[in-house]
N, C-alpha and C positions, 0 to 999 in steps of 0.2 A: 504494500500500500504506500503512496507518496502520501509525505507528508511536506511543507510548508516551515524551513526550520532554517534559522540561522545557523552559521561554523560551527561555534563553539557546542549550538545541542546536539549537531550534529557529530561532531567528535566523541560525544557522549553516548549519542545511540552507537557510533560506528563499535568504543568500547564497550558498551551494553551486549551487543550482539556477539561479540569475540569472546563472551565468557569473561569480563574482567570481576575481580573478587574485592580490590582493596585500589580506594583511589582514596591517596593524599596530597593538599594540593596548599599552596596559599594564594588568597584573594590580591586582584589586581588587573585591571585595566589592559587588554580588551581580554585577558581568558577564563575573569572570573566566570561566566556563564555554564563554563565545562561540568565543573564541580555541582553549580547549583541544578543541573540538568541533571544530572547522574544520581544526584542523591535520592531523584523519586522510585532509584528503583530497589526494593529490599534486598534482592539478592547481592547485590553488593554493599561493603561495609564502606564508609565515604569518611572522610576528617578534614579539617581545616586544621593544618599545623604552625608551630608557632613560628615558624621559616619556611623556608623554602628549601634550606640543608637538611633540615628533620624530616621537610615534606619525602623528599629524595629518597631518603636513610630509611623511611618506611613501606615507601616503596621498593628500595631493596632487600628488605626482609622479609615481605610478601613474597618477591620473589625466589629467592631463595628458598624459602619453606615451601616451595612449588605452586603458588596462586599467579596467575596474570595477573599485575598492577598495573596503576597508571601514576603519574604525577604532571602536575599541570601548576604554570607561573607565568607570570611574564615575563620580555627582556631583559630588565634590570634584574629582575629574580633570580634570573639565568646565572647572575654574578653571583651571588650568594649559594646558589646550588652545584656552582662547578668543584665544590670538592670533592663532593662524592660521586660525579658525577666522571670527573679522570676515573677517579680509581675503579668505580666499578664498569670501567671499560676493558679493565684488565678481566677483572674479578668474570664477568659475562652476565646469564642470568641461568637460572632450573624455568622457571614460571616466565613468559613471554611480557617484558616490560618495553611500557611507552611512556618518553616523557614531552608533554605538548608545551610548548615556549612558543607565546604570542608577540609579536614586534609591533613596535607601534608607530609607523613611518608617517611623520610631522607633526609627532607629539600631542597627540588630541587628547590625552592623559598620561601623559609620562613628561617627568624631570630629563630626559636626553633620547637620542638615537640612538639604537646598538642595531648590529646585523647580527643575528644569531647563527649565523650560517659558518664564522668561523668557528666559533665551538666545536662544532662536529666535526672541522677539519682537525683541531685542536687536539680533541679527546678521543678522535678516531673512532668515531660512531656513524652511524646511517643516517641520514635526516629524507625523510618525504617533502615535500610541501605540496599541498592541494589548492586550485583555481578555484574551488566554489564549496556549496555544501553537501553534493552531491560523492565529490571526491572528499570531502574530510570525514567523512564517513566511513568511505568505500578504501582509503590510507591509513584509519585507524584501524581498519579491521585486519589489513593485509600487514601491518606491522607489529600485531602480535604475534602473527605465523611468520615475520621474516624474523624479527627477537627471535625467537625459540631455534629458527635453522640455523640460524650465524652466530648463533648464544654474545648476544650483543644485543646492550638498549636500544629502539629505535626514538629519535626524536620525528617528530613534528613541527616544523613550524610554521605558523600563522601568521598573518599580521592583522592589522585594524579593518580592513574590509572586509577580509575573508570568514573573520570572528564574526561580526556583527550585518553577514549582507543577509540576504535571503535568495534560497531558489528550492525549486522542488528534491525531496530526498525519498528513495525506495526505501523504505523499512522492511527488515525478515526478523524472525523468530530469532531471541536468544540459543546460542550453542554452550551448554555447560560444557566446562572442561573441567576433565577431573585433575585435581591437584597433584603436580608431579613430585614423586617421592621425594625426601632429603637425602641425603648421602653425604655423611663427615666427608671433606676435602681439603685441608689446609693447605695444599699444595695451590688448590685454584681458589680457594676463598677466602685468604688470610695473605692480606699485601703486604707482607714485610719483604724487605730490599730480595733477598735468598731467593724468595719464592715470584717478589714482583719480574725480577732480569727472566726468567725461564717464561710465565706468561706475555712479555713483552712477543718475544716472537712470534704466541698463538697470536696478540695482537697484528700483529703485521702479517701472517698468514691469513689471518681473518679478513685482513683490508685488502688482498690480491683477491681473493673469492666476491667481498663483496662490487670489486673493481670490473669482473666477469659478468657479475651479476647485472647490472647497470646496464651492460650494453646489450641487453637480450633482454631486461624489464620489459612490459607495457604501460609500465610505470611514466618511461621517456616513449616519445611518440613525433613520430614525425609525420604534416600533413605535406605533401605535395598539392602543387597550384597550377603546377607547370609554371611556374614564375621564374627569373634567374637572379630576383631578390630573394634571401632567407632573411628571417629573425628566429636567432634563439632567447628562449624566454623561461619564464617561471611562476610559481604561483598565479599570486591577482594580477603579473602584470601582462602574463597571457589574454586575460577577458579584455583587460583594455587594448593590448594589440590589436586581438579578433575583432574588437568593435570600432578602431581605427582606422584597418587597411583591409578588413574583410579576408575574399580570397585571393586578393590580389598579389598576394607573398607566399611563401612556403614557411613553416612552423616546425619547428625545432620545438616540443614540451619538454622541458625538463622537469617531469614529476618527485623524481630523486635529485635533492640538489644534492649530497653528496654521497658516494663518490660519484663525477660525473663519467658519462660514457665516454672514453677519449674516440676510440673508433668512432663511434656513431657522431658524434659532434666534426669530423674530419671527413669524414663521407659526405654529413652532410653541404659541409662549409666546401665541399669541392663541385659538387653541383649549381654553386651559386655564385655570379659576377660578384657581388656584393653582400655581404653578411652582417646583419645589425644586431645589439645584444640590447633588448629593454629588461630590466630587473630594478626592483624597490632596493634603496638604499646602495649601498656598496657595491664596484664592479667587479663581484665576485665572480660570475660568469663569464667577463669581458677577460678578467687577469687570466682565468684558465687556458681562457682560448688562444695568450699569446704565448703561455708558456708552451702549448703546442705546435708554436710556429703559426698561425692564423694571423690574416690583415681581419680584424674583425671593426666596429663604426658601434661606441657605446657612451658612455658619458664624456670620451674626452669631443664628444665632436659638439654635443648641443644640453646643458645642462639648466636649472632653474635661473642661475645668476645671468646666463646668456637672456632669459627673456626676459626678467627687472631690465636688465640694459637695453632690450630692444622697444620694451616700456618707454621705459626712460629717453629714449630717442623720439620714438615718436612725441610724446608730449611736447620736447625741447627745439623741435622742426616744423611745427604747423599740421600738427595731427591732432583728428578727436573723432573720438567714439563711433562706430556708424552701427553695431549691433550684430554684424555679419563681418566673415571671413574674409573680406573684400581689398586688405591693403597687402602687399608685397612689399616688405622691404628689409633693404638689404645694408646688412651695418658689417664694418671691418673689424676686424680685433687686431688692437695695437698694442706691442710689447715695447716697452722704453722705446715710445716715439717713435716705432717701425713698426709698418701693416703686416703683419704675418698672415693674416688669410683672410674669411672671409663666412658669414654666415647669413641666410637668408630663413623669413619664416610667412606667412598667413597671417596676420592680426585683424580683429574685428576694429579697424579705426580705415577713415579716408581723410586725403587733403583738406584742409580750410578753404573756402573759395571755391 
């Protein structure tokens, strides 16, 4: 049955349906809704913790003791939670964990920007991200089955749109899962230095599996347009693409943003005169793609300051308002007193007179 439901309950139903047993979470701006969505259902035990390291912490112990958890924060949270959040990258999981980290790109409630997308380069964990409510559903539930294969947390993240937009969601029946045994292991559950150096390598065996993994997902998806422009993209800022340039381009989705597919991202940058990279916040996307030898077109060509300035020109030249996309104009960008190039945009303003 669809149902009508923004991100965040949708990430709840996605963990609802995957069997999750113990979500611990701390409130905050845009992912409190996860928690308070989850909590209506009894089969799971729900908490507000007094952090977001505790929140972590108990969701590692769920998992451990063989239960699917969850843990859910925000950006900023994200800093408070990265301690357990390294280590039990080593440690793995028994019970299939997710942890959801919402961003919140221009601050519509948060003290700063983060990208949470280094983290999991960081800490060497998976992260999904989903375009709508549809997929945060349909990622939370696949990421308690990719937790359990890779015995690695899966993150999540989200940002301010994708939390709080709406669009239709399929809802199925809860799947219990039954609690997987415990089994003493100090070798793999107890990070002292001895025992951390010896998982250090599962960890990095772990990251060439899940590096395979990526490039054979459906997770990443590629549309063809027959276009010889591509854009690769992610989360929400796929929807804004789609609804930009339509099918006029080829689509590169990157539903896992990390680890990214390098094949798949090089196949497809080879099919295309021109490759452009839109993604919220940091050109995490754009930096991959040079380190793969890619001429890729992403924040350094056209960014927010670029259009206060072409603002700001017009006003200062004999422009005003017209309501429509109707003016063309074209401003230089000067570095110490020399034109170094050039940039041109669509403004809804026309000449005076």
């Amino acid at each position: 049955m669809a149902k009508l439901m923004i991100g965040n309950a949708a990430v709840a139903q996605g963990a609802y349906e995957a069997g999750v047993r113990v979500v611990a979470s701390y409130p905050g701006t845009p992912s409190t809704e996860i928690t308070e969505s989850i909590v209506q259902y009894p089969e799971v035990y729900v908490e507000w913790a007094p952090n977001e390291k505790v929140a972590c912490e108990v969701a590692v112990g769920a998992s451990m003791a063989g239960a699917r958890s969850m843990t859910c924060c925000k950006h900023v949270g994200f800093n408070v939670m990265a301690d357990p959040v390294f280590t039990v990258s080593y440690i793995g999981v028994n019970g299939g964990m997710v942890i959801c980290v919402a961003d919140d790109p221009g601050m519509h409630s948060s003290q700063n920007e983060q990208d949470s997308r280094h983290y999991a380069k960081a800490a060497k964990i998976a992260m999904l991200e989903p375009a709508d409510s549809g997929e945060c559903r349909a990622f939370t539930k696949a990421a308690f089955e990719l937790s359990e294969r890779f015995d690695t947390p899966f993150v999540i993240r989200l940002s301010t749109r994708v939390s709080h937009s709406q669009s239709l969601v399929d809802t199925e029946p809860r799947e219990e899962i039954e609690l997987k045994p415990y089994e003493k292991n100090v070798q793999k559950n107890v990070m002292m230095p001895a025992m951390a150096i010896k998982r250090h390598v599962a960890v990095e065996e772990r990251a060439k599996k899940l590096a395979e993994f990526a490039e054979t997902t459906e997770l990443n998806k590629v549309e063809d347009n027959g276009s010889r422009i591509g854009v690769i993209t992610s989360g929400i800022s796929y929807m804004y693409a789609r609804e930009a340039l339509g099918d006029r381009v080829n689509y590169l989705k990157l539903g896992m943003a990390y680890p990214m597919p390098e094949k798949k991202i090089r196949d497809f940058a080879a099919k295309c005169d021109k490759v452009f990279v839109i993604e919220e916040l940091d050109p995490f996307i754009e930096e991959h793609c040079r380190t793969l030898g890619l001429e890729v077109t992403g924040k350094n060509a056209f960014t927010p300051h670029h259009l206060d300035y072409m603002f700001d020109y017009a006003r200062d030249n004999g422009y005003e308002p017209s309501g429509k996309a109707c003016g063309r104009l074209v401003c230089s960008v000067v570095d110490a007193g020399r034109t170094t190039g050039y940039f041109e945009a669509w403004l809804p303003v026309t000449k005076k007179g």
